[in-house]
N, C-alpha and C positions, 0 to 999 in steps of 0.2 A: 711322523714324517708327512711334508706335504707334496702334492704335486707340484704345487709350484718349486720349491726347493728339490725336488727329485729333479725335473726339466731343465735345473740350472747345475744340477751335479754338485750338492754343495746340500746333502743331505746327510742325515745320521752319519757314519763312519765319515764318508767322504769331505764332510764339514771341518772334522774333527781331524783328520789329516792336511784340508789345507791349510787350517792355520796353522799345526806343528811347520809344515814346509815352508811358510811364510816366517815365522822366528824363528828355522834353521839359517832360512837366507839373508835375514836380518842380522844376524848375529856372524854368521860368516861371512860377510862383506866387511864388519865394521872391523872382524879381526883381520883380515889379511887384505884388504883395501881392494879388489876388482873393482870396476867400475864397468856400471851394465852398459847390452853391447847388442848394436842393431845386426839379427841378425846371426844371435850371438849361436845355433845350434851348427854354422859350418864358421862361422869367422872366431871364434875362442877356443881355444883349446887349452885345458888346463890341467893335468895329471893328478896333480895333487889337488885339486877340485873336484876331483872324479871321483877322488879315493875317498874323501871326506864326505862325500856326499853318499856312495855306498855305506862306508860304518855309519849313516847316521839311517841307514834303513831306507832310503830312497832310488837307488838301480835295482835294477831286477824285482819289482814288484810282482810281476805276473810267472817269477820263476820259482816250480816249486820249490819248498823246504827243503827237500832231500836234493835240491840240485844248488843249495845256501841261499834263497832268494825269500822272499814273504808267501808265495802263494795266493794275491790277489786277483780281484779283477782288473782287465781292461779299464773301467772307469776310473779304479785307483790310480793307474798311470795314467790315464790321461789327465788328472787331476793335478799333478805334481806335473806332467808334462806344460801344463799351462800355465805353473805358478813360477816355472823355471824360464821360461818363456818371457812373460809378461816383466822378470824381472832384471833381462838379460842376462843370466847367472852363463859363467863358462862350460858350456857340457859339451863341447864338442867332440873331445877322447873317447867316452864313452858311448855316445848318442846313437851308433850305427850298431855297434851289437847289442846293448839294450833294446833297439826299437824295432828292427829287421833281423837281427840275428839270431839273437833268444828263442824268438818266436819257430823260425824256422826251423832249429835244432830241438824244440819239443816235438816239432811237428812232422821232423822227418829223417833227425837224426836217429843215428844209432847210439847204444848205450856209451859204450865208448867216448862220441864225441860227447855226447850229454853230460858224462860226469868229468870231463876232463877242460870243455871250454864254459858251461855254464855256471860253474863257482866263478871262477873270474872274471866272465861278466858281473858278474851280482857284487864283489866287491871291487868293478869299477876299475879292472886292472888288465882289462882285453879290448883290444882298440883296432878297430875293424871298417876294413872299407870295404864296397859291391861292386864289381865290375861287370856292368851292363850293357852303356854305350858302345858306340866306335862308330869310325870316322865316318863310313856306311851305312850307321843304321843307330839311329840318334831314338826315338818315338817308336823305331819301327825294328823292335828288338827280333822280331820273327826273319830280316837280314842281317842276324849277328855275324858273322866269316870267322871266329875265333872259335879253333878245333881241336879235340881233345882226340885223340888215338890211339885205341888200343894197343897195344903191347903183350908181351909174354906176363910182365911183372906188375903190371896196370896201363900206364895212361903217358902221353906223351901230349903237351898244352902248347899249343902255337897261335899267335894271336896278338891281336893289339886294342886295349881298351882306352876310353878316355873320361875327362871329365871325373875322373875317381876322385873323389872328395877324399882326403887326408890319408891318403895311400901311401904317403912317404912318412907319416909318423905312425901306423898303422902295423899291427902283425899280422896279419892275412886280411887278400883278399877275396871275397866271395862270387866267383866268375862261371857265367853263363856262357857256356858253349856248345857246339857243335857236336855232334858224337855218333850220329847218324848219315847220309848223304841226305841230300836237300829233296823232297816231295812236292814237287808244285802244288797240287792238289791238297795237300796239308801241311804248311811252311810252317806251322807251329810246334810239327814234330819233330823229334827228334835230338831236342834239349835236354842237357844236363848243367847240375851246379856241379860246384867241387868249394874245397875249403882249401886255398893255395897261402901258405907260409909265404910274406914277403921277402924272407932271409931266404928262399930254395933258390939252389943253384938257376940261370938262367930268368929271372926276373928281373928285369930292369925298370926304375919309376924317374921318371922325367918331369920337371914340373910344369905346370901350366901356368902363367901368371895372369894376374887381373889388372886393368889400367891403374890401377894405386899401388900396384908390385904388392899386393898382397898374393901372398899363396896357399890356397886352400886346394884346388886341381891338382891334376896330374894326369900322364900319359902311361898306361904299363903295358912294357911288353915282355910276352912269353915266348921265349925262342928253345925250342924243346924242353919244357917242365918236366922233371919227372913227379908223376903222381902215383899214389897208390890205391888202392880200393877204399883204406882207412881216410881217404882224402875223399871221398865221393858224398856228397851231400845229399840225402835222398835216393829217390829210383833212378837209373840211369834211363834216360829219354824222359824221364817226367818232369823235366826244368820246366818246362811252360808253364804247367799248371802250377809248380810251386811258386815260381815268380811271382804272377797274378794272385794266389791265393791270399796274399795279405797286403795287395793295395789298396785294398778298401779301408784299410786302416791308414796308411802311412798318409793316403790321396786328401781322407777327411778328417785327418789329426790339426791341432791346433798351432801345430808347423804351418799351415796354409794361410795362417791368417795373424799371428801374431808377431811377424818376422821384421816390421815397424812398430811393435808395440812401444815398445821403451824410447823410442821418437819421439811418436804420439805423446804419451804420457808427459812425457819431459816437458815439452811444449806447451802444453796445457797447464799444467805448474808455474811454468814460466810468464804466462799470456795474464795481464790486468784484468784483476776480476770484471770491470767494463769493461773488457771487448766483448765483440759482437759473439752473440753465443751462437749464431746460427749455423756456420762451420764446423765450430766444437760438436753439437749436438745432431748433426748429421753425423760424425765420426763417429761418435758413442756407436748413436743407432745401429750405424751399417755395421760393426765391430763388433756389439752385442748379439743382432740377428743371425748374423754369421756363425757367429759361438752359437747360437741354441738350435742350427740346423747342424751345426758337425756333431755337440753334442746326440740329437735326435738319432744321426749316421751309428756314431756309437754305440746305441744302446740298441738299435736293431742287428748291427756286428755280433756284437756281445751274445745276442739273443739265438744268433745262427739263423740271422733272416740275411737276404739277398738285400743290401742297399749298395749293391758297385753302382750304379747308374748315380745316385743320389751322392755317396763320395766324389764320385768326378764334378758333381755341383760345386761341392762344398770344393774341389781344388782349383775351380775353374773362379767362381765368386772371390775366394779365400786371398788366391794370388793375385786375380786385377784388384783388389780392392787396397790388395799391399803395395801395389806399384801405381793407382790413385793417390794414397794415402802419402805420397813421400811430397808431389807435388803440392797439395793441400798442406803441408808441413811447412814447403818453403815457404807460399802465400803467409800461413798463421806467423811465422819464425819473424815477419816486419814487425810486428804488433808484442815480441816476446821481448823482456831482459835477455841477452845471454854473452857468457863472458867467454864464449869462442868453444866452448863445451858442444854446443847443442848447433851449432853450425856444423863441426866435425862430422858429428853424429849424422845428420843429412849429408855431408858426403858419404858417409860410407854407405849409406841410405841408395845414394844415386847409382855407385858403384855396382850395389847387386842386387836395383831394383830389374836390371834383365832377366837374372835370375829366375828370379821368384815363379814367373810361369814357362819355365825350362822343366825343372825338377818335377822330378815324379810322373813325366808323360806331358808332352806340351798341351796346353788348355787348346788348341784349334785339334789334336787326335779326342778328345776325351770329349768335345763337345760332338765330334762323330759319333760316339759311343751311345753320348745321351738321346741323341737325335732320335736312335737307330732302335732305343728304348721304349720314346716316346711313339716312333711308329708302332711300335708291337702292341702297346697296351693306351697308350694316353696318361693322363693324371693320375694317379695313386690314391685314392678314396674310400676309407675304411666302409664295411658294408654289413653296420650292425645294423638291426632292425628298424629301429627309430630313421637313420637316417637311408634306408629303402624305403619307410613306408612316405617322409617328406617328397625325396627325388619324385614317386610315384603320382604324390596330388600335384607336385610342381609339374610335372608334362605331361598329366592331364590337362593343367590348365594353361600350358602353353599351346599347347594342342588346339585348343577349342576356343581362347581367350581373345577379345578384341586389340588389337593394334591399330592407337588411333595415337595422336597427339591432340593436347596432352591425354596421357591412359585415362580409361575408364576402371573405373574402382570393378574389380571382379568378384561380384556377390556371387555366385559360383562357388570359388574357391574359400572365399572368407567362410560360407558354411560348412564348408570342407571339412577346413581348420579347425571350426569349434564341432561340429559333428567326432571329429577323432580326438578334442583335446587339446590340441594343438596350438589354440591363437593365446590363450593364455598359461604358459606355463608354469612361470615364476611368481605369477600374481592368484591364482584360482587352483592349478593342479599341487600333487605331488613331486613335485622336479624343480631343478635348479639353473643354473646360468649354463655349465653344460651344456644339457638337454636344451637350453634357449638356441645357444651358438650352432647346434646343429639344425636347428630350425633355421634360423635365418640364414646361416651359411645355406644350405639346401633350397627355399624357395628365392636366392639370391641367384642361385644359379639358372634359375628358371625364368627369370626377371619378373617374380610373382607381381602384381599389378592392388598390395593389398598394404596396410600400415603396419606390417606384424610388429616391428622393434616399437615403433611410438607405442601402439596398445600394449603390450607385454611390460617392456623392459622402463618405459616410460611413465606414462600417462598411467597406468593401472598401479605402479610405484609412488608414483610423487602424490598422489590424490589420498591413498591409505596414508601414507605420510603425513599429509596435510588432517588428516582425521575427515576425509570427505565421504563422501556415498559414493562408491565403484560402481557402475554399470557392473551388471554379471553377462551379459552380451554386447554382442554389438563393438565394430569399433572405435578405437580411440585415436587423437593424435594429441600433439602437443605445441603450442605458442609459445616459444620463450621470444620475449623482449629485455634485449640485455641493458638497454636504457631507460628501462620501466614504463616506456612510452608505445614505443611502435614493437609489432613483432614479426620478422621478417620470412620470409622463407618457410612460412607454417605448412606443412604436409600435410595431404590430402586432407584441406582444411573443410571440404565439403561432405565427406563420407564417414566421418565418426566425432563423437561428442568431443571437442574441443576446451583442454584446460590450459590455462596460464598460467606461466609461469615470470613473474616480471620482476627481475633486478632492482633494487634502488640502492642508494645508496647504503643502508646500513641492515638490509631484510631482504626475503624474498616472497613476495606475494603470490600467494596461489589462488584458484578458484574457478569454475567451469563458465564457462563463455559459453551464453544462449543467445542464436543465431546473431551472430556477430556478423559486421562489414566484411567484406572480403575482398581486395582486388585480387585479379585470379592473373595466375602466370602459372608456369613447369619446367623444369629443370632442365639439361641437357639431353636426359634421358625420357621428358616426357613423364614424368610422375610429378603430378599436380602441386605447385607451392602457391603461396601467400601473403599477403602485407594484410595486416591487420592493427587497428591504432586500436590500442585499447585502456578499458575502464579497469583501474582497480580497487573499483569499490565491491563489497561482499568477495573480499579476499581475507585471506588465513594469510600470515606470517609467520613464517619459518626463517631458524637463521641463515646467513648465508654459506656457510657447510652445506648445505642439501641442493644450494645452486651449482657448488665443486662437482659434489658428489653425481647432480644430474645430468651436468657436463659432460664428465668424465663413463657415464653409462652411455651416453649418444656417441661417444669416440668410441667404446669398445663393442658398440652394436655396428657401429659402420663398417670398422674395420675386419669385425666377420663377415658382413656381408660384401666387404669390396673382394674378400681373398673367393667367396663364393662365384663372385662374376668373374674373377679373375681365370679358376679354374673354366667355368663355363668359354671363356674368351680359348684359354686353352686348349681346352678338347675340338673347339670346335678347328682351331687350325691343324692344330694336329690332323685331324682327319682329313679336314680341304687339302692340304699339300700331301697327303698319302692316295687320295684318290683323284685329285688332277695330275694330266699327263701335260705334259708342254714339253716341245722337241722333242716327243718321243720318247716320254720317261716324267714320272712322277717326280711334282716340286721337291720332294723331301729329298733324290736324288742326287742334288744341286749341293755342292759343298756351303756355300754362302746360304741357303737355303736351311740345312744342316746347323748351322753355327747359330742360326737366328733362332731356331726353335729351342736350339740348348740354353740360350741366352731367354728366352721367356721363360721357360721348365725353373732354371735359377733363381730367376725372382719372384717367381710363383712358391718354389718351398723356402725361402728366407721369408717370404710374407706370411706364411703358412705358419713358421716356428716362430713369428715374433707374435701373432694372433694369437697360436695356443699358450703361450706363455702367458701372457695379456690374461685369456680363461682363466687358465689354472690359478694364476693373483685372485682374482674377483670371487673365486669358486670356492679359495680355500682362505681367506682374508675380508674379504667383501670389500666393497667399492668405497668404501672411508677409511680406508688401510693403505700407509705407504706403499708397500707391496704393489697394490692396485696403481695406485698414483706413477709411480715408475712405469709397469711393465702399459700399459695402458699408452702413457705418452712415446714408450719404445716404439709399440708397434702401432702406433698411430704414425708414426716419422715412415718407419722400415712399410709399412705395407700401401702407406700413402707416396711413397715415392716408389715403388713396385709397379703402380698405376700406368707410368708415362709407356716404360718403355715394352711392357706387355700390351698396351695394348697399341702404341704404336704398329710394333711387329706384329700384331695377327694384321693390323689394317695392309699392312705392305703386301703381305702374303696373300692375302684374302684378295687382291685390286681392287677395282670400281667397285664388287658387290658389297663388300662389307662394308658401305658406308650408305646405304640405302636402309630407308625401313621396314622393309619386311623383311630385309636378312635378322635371325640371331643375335651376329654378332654386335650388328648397331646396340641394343638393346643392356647388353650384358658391358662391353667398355665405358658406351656413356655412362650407365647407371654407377661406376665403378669412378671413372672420373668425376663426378657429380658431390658422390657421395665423400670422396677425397676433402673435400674443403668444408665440410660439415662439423660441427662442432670441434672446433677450431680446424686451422690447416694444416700440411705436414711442415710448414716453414713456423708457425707460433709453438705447435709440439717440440720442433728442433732448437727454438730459443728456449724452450726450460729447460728441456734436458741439456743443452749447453751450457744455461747458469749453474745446474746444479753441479755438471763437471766439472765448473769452474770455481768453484765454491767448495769443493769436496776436495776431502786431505788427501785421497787417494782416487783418482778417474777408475782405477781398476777394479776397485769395489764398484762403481757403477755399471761396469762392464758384465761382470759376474753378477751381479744383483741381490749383493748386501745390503740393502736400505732398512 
């Protein structure tokens, strides 16, 4: 097993499970004809799809044995959740008590209900709907008004819910109410579930329709229920906490995100291998990155670690990107064959792209949430050894370090670095891309003033390559001229021995440049570049493979380092809006304020999970492996386009200072934007990975990261 394949959930068992699900669905399509459906976990409902899908081993994964289910993990379902997904299969009938119900009745049912509703979930034959909503309290479940009333015999439910997804095909539904009198002071208590029979006396279900007269909604009311103790779901007054207990799963399921997949996909099938890939291959990205932060949600769920803050990312990303993505569908949809199919399909698209960020907690309460995270703690930062002892030489040396335009090279720090080990990892120590990535990430955050990635990842690689003599000190950087002629853009071309690297037509020449010409220029961020026309005489020849492969190391060294600044970009607002006060109350305060930071926080860990995926390729394949070549150009798209609007939004927040030089934060965006357009840009990464969508029997294998 590798990490990279563990990252993608598509590892030992889990591998070996989605393909059985993928020629379950193969073969059940072709025998009873469905046709996949945007959308399809509330627009399809199929019974007999439900049932088939149970006897072939696939509902109730995570229920145990003894209650008729497999006894898996979370991952197995989510596994089969996204292949069922991605292929619009009808699971609508059973979708709510498998994925809400189950769970709740391990967790806090009684034996009872345990053996009496969870065999039939498991074989896909109990069809359940939640009653949450209502007409006063939509997001803001803590003003439910629907009350349940003691009695001699139990419980007496009066009440109006809405919005209940498929409550009128449905045998019970699962209703939050009232049970207690209301506590200002604690308006969260006082809640109870119950398991209400849609056939009990006194339940009436109404429908709610959608502009296409589809009916998925409904309205229920309760006008004295009688209930019984055997009808009580959990503790009575512990509805809150049960509620909340397992959004973290539902918020960062791959419901959030692949609700236009079978659009998407369709489209892309349909679209001329010449069109323009740069559309397609943004969709992969965003669509991909998105899968490897819910996954990440996942497996910290799983784990029994706290990631609610990080699922409301993933539903907050997951939905705008699905109600982006239908738009982007119509644009692509001029350019497609389609013989009235895939047009359809966009309507139904347009229909319940409102949707998509209704459900589950409107994405403007949940980016409160995040906000309100982000003030407690800041960025999430794992704090093993290595990357404390980095953080620590990086602000020493920001501490102490000159800020000039363009920077001065910090020998300082450079000794630091080889004093602890450090400047050369992958090329002179014990340790590998890993331990590189936490390097640069870490002195990126710092705006170290030093060529760490050229010397390590580069220049100390391409020279043993070439069969040349390595410096054992001292830094390096690197020349590539991609026209054999000039080489543009060379970094800190004054502070460490400079080798070539020059393109021609059929080879790649390499060899070390002694004191070459230089015209001197610097980036946006003030770290020192170059134009150098140069000689390639007393050059080695390598084929052009090692020019790919050198490429492809400059893109997944930037992009550690841009998620590094990104973070830094983060913290630093984070804190600016927690301890400025304006009218009388800290920025953070500000709802629009609030929304902004949740909106940075978001593409900060999508850029996060598409980098370490990127790692894990190179770490457990190495950089001449598709593997590499995929995740590499992934998160070169996803974390180069992370860029804009993080650091947009610290600038906004920050005002006038953050755009001055001696704030931080100048240091940390520029260098982030800068490095963005480096070995190649996120719009030429976005054209391969577009070709290659386009070119590929199936986009969804690109998505998941079979290559």
């Amino acid at each position: 097993m590798t990490e990279y394949d563990s990252l993608r959930a598509d590892d030992a068992d889990l591998a070996e499970l989605r393909s059985a699900v993928r020629r379950f669905l193969a073969d059940d399509r072709e025998r009873h004809g469905w046709q996949p459906a945007v959308d399809c976990w509330l627009s399809r409902w199929d019974t007999e799809f439900s049932t088939r899908l149970a006897d072939a081993g696939y509902v109730g994964l995570t229920i145990p044995a003894e209650y008729g289910g497999r006894g898996l993990g979370y991952l197995h379902r989510y596994v089969v959740t996204e292949e069922l997904l991605a292929h619009g299969a009808p699971v609508g009938a059973h979708w709510i008590a498998d994925r809400q119900v189950a769970p709740a009745l391990l967790a806090y049912g009684t034996e009872e209900q345990r053996s009496r509703l969870l065999p039939l979930i498991a074989q896909g034959r109990l069809y359940s709907a939640i009653g949450m909503s209502e007409h006063g309290a939509g997001s803001d479940l803590a003003a439910v008004q629907t009350r349940a009333t003691r009695t001699d015999s139990g419980w007496l439910l009066n009440g109006t819910k809405v919005w209940t997804s498929g409550a009128h095909l449905a045998h019970q539904v699962v209703v939050l109410a009232r049970t207690s009198p209301l506590d200002p002071q604690h308006r969260h208590a006082g809640f109870s579930q119950f398991i209400v029979p849609t056939d009990r006396a006194g339940v009436t279900i109404s429908p709610i329709v959608l502009m296409n007269g589809e009916h998925h909604f409904n309205e229920v009311q309760f006008d004295d229920v009688v209930l019984t103790e055997a009808d009580e779901l959990g503790e009575i007054g512990d509805g809150w906490h049960q509620v909340t207990a397992e959004l973290g799963f539902e918020r960062s399921g791959p419901e959030r995100i692949l609700s236009t997949a079978t659009l998407l996909f369709a489209i892309i099938d349909a679209l001329d291998p010449d069109a323009d890939p740069t559309a397609v291959g943004d969709l992969i990205a965003r669509m991909a990155s998105l899968r490897q932060l819910s996954i990440s949600v996942a497996r910290a769920l799983t784990a029994g670690h706290d990631a609610a803050s990080r699922a409301a990312l993933v539903k907050d990303l997951g939905t705008r990107f699905e109600q982006d993505s239908v738009e982007i569908a119509a644009e692509l949809l001029e350019y497609a064959k389609d013989d009235g199919h895939l047009r359809a399909m966009l309507t139904a698209a347009r229909v319940h792209s409102p949707l998509f960020t209704l459900r589950g907690g409107t994405n403007e309460v949940l980016r409160g949430v995040v906000a309100k995270d982000l003030a407690r703690g800041g960025t999430e930062t794992p704090d093993d050894e290595l990357r404390l002892l980095v953080d620590d030489i990086g602000r020493r040396a920001a501490e102490t370090g000159p800020r000039t335009l363009p920077n001065a090279f910090d020998d300082v720090l450079w000794r630091a670095l080889e004093d602890t080990g450090l400047s050369r990892l992958t090329s002179a120590q014990d340790a590998g891309l890993a331990e590189a990535a936490v390097v640069l990430g870490g002195l990126a955050r710092w705006s170290a003033a030093v060529p760490a990635a050229e010397t390590d990842v580069l220049a100390a690689w391409l020279a043993a390559k070439a069969g040349l003599e390595v410096p054992a000190a001292g830094p390096l950087t690197i020349a590539i001229a991609d026209d054999g002629a000039t080489a543009y853009d060379v970094p800190w071309p004054h502070d460490g021995r400079v080798l070539l690297a020059a393109r021609t037509a059929d080879a790649l020449r390499v060899g070390w440049l002694d004191r070459p010409d230089v015209v001197d220029g610097h980036n946006l961020a003030g770290e020192p570049r170059g134009t150098i026309v140069v000689d390639l005489s007393d050059t080695v020849e390598l084929p052009l493979d090692v020019f790919r492969e050198l490429t492809l190391r400059g893109a997944w060294a930037r992009c550690v380092q841009i998620v590094g600044a990104l973070e830094k970009a983060t913290d630093l607002t984070v804190a600016h809006t927690r301890d400025r006060v304006q009218f009388g109350k800290p920025l953070n305060a500000f709802q629009a304020v609030a929304h902004s930071l949740a909106t940075m926080a978001g593409e900060l860990e999508r850029a996060r999970a598409a980098a370490a995926l990127a790692t894990a390729a190179v770490c457990d394949y190495g950089f001449d492996s598709p593997q590499a070549e995929y995740a590499v150009t992934l998160a070169k798209v996803a974390v180069g386009r992370a860029v804009d609007p993080v650091s947009t939004i610290a600038h906004q927040l920050h005002g006038a200072i953050g755009v001055t030089i001696e704030h931080d934060l100048w240091w940390a965006t520029m260098r982030a934007r800068s490095w963005a357009d480096e070995f190649g840009t996120p719009g030429q990464h976005a054209r391969a990975l577009g070709r290659a969508a386009l070119t590929s029997d199936d986009p969804w294998e690109l998505v998941v990261g079979r290559v």
